[in-house]
MIVEX-890239 format. One record per residue: x, y negated, z of N, C-alpha, C in turn; residue in three letters. Coordinates in steps of 0.1 Angstrom, whole numbers. Layout:
<rs>
    n.xx    n.yy    n.zz   ca.xx   ca.yy   ca.zz    c.xx    c.yy    c.zz     r
       X       Y       Z       X       Y       Z       X       Y       Z   Ala
...
</rs>
This chain:
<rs>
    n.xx    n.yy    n.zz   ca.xx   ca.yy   ca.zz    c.xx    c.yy    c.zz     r
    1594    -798     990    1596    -792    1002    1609    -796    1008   Unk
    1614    -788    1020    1624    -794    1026    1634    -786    1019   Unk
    1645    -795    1019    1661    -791    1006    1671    -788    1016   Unk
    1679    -777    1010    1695    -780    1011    1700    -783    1003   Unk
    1708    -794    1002    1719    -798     989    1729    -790     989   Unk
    1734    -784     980    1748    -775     976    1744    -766     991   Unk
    1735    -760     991    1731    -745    1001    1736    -753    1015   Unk
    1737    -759    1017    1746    -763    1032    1741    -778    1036   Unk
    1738    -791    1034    1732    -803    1035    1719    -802    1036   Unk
    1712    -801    1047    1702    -801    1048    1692    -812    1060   Unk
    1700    -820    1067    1694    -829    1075    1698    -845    1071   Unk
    1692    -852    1074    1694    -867    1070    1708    -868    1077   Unk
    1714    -867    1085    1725    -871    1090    1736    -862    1084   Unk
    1733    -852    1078    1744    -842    1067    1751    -853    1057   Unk
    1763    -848    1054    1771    -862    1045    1777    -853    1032   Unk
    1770    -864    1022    1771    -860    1006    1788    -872    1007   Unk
    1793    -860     999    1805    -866    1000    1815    -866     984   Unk
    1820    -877     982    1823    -880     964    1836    -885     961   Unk
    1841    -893     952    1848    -904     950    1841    -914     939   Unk
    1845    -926     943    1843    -932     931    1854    -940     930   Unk
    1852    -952     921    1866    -959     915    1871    -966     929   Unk
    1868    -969     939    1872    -974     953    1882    -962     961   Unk
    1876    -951     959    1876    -939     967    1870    -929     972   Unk
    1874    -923     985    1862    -916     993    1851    -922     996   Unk
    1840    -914     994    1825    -923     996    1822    -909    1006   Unk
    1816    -914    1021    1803    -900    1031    1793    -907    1031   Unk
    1781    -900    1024    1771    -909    1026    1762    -902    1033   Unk
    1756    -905    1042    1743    -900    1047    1731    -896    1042   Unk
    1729    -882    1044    1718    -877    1034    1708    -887    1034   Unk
    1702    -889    1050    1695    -893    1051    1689    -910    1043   Unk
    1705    -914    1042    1699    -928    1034    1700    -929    1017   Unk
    1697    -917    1017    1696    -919    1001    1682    -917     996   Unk
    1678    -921     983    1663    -925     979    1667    -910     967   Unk
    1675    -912     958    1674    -903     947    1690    -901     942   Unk
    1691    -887     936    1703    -882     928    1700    -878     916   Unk
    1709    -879     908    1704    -876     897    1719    -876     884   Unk
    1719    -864     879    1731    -859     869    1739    -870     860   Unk
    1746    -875     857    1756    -884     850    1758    -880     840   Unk
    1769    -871     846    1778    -860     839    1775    -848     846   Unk
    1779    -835     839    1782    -825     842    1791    -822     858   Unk
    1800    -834     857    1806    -833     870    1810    -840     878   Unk
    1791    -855     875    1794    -864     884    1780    -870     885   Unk
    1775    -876     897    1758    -882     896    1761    -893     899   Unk
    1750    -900     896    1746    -912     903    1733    -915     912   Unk
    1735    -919     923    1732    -921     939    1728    -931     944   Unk
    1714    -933     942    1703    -945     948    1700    -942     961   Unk
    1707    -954     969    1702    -955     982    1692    -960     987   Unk
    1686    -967     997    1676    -972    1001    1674    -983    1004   Unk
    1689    -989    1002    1690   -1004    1000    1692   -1007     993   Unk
    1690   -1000     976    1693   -1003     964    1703   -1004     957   Unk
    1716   -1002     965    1729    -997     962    1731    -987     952   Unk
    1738    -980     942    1739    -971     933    1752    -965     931   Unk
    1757    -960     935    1771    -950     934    1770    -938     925   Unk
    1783    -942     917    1785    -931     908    1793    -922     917   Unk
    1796    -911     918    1808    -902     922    1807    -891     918   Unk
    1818    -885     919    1827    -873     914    1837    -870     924   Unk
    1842    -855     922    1854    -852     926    1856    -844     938   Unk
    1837    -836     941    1835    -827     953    1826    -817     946   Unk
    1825    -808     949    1819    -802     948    1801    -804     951   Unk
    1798    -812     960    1787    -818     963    1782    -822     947   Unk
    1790    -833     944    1783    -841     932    1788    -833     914   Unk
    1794    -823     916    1797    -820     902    1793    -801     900   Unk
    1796    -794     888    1794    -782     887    1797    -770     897   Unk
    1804    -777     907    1809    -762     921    1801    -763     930   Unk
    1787    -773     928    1775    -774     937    1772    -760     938   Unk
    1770    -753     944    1760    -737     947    1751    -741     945   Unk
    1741    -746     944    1730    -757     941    1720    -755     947   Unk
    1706    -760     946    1695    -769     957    1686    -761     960   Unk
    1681    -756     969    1676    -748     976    1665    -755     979   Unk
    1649    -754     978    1636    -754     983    1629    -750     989   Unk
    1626    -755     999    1617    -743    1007    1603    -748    1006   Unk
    1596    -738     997    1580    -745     988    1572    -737    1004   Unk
    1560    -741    1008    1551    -732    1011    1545    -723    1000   Unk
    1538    -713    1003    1536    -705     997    1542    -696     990   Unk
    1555    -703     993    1563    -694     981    1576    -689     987   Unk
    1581    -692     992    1594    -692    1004    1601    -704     994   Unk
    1616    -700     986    1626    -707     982    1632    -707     973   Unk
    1634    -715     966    1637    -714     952    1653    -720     954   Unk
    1657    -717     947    1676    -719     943    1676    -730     931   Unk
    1675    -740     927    1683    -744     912    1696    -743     910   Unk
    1697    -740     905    1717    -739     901    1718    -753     894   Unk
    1731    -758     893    1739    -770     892    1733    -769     875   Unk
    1735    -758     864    1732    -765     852    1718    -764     846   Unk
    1707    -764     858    1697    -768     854    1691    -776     862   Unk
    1702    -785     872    1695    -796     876    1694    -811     872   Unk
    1685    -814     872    1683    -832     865    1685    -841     874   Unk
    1676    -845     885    1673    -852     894    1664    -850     905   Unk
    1669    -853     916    1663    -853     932    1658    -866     931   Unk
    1641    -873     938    1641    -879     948    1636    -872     959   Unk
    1645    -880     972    1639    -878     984    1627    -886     990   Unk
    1618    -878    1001    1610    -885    1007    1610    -883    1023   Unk
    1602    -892    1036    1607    -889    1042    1601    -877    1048   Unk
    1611    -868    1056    1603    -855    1062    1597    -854    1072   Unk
    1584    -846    1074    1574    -843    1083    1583    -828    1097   Unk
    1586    -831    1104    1583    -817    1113    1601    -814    1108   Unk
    1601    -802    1109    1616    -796    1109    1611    -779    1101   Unk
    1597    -779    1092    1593    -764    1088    1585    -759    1097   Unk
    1581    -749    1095    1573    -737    1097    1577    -733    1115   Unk
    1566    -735    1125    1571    -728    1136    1571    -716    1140   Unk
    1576    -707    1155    1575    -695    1154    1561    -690    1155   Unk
    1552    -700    1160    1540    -697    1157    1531    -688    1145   Unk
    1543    -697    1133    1534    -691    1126    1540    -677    1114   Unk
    1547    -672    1125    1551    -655    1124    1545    -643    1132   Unk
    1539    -653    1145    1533    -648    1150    1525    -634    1151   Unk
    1514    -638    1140    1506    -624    1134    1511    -617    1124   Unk
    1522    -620    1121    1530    -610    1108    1532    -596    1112   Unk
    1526    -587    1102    1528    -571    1106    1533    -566    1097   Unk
    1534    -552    1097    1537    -542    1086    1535    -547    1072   Unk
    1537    -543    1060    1533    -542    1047    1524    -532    1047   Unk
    1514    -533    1041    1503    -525    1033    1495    -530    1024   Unk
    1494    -520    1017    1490    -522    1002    1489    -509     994   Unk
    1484    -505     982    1484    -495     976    1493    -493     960   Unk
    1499    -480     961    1508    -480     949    1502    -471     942   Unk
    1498    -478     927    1496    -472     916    1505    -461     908   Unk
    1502    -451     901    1515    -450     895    1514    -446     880   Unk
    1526    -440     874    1521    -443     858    1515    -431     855   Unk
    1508    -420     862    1497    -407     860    1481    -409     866   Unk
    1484    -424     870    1471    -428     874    1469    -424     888   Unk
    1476    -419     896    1479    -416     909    1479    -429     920   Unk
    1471    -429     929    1472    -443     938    1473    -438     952   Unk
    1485    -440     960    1486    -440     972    1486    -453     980   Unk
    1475    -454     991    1475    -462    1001    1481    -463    1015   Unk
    1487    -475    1022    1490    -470    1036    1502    -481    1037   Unk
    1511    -479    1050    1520    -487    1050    1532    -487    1042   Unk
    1535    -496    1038    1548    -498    1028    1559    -499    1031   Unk
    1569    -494    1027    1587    -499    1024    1590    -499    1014   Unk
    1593    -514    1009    1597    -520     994    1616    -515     997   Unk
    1615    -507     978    1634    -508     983    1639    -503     992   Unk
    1632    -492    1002    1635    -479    1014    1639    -495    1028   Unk
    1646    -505    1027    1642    -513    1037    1635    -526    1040   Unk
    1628    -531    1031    1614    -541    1037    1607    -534    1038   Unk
    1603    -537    1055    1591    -530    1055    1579    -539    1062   Unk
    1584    -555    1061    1574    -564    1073    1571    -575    1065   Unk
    1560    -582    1065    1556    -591    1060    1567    -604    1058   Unk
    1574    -607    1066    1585    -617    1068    1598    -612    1061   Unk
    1599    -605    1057    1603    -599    1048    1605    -596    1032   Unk
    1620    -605    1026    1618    -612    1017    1621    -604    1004   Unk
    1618    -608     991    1618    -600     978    1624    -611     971   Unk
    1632    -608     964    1644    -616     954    1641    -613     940   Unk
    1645    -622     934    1650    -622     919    1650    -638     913   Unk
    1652    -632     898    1653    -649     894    1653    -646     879   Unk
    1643    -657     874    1639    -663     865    1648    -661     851   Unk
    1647    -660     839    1656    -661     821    1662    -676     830   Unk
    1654    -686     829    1663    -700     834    1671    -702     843   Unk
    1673    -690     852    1685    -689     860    1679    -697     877   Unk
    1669    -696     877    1659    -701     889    1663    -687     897   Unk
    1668    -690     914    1666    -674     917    1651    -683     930   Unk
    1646    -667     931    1632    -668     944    1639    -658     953   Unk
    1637    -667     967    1633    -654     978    1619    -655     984   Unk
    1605    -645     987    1596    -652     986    1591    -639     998   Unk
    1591    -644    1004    1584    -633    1019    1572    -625    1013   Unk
    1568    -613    1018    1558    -607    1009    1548    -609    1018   Unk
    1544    -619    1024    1528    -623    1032    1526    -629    1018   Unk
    1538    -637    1009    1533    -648     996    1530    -640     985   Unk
    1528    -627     987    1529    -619     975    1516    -609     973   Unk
    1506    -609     964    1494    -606     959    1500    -591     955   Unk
    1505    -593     942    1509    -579     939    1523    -579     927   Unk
    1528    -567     925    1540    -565     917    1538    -555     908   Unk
    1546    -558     895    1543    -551     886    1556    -548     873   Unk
    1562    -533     877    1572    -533     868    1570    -541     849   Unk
    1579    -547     843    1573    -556     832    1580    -547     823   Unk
    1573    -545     812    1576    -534     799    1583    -545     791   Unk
    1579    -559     792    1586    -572     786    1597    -574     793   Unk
    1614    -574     791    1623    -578     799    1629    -583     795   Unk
    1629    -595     783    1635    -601     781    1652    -601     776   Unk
    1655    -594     773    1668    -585     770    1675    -581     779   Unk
    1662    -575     790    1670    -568     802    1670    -574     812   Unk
    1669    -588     816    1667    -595     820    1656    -596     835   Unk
    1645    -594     831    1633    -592     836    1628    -576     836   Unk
    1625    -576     852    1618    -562     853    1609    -564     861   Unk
    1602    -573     864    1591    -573     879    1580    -587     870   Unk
    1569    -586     871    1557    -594     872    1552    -593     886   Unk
    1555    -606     890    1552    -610     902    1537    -619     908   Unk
    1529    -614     916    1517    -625     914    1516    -627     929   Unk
    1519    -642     932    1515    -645     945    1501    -649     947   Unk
    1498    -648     963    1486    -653     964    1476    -667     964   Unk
    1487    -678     959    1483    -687     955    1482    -691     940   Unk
    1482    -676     931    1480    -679     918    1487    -679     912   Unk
    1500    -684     914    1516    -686     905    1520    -669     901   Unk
    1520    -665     887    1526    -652     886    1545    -659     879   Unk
    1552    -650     882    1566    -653     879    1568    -638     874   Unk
    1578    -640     862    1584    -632     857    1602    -629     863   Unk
    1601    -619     867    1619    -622     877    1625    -609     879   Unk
    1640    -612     876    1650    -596     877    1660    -603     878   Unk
    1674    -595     873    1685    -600     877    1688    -595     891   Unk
    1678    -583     897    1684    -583     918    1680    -569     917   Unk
    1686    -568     921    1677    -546     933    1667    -552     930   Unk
    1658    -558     938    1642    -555     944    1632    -556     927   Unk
    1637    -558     917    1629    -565     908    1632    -551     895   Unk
    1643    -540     899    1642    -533     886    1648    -522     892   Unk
    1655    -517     879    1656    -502     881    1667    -498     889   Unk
    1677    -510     901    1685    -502     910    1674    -501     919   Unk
    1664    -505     921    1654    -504     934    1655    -492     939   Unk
    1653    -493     950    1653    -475     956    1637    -467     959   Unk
    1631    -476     954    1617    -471     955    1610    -477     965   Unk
    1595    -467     967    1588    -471     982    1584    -463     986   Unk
    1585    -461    1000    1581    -449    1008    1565    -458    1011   Unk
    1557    -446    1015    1538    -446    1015    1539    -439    1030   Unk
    1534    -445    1038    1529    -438    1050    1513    -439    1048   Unk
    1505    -427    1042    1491    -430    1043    1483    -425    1055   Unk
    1489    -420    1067    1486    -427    1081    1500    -424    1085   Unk
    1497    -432    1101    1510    -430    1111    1517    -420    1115   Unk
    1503    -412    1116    1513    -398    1119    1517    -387    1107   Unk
    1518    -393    1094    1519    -385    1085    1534    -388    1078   Unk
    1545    -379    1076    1557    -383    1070    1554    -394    1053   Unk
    1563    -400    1050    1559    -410    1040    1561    -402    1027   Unk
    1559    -408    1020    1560    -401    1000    1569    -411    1000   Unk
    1581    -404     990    1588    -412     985    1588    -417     969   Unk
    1583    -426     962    1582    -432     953    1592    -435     946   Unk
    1598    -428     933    1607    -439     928    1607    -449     915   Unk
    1614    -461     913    1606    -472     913    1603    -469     896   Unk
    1604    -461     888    1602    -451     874    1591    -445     876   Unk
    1585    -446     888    1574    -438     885    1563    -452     890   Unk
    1568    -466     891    1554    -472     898    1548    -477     885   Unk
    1531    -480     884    1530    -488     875    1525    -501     886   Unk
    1522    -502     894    1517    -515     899    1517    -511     920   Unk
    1519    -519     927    1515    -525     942    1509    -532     942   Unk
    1495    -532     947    1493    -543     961    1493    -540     970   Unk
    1493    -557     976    1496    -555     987    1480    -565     995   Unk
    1481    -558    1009    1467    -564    1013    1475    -575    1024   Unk
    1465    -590    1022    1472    -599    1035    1475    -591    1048   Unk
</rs>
């Protein structure tokens, strides 16, 4: 999908910036083929003319990367952090993403909340007292240090996890394209959540849910 390098580089004309045994190197995103880890706090940088540069000595190429950002369909974005990344190739890119078009039909959250007395309330949703709209994003991240932001149109359903990994993990996550992800580490994924309010019609004040009492959400496209 489309990248930011180190959270901030994100167009071919953005400049990866290094040293090597010459000096200062700016290289144009754009003309690079592949990056890929050396050292811990240096890569080496295939261009497209077959050129290869080692560098070091920015934050771009070594451990003070904030690291690489994805934007998958389906899924929204994934983060790699610097000490679980290997290697990038680039290819070239289509379009500039997702237009306003296609937020267009995005509405409320709805979906129905299970709870652990066997109790199920239906109607509109507020994840965490403020998501309350489809474009509207849900966080956490992975034991491997993966974080997701993943809009909840990509999200099938959620499920507090009795498995947490030493704490770690509090949400089973299943999007609608199949991928379930295990993810905590944030609010939205465990026990600082603030709950969900249930409006099971419009004109009825909401239930407030707190997140100790859910056993499962869906949510409906």
């Amino acid at each position: 999908g489309f990248i930011q390098w180190d959270k901030s580089e994100c167009t071919s004309l953005d400049i990866l910036d290094g040293d090597d045994e010459r000096g200062d190197v700016e290289l144009e995103m754009g003309t690079i083929t592949s990056i890929s880890k050396a050292r811990d706090n240096s890569v080496e940088v295939v261009l497209k003319d077959g050129t290869v540069r080692y560098l070091d000595g920015s934050n771009d190429v070594s451990s003070s990367n904030r690291g690489i950002m994805i934007e998958v369909a389906e899924l929204g974005r994934v983060t790699v952090p610097w000490n679980r990344f290997d290697n990038i190739n680039f290819s070239e890119g289509r379009g500039s993403g997702p237009g306003r078009e296609t937020y267009a039909n995005s509405g409320p959250i709805q979906g129905t909340v299970e709870l652990g007395d066997g109790r199920a309330l239906s109607g509109r949703l507020v994840f965490d007292l403020d998501e309350a709209w489809h474009w509207d994003v849900f966080n956490g991240q992975t034991v491997a240090g993966l974080e997701y932001d993943i809009p909840f149109s990509c999200i099938a359903r959620i499920e507090p996890s009795e498995d947490n990994y030493g704490g770690k993990i509090s949400s089973r996550v299943a999007l609608r394209s199949g991928l379930v992800l295990m993810l905590g580490e944030n609010q939205d994924t465990g026990p600082k959540n603030a709950g969900m309010l249930v409006f099971e019609t419009e004109d009825s004040d909401p239930e407030h849910l707190p997140w100790n009492r859910i056993r499962s959400i869906e949510f409906l496209p």
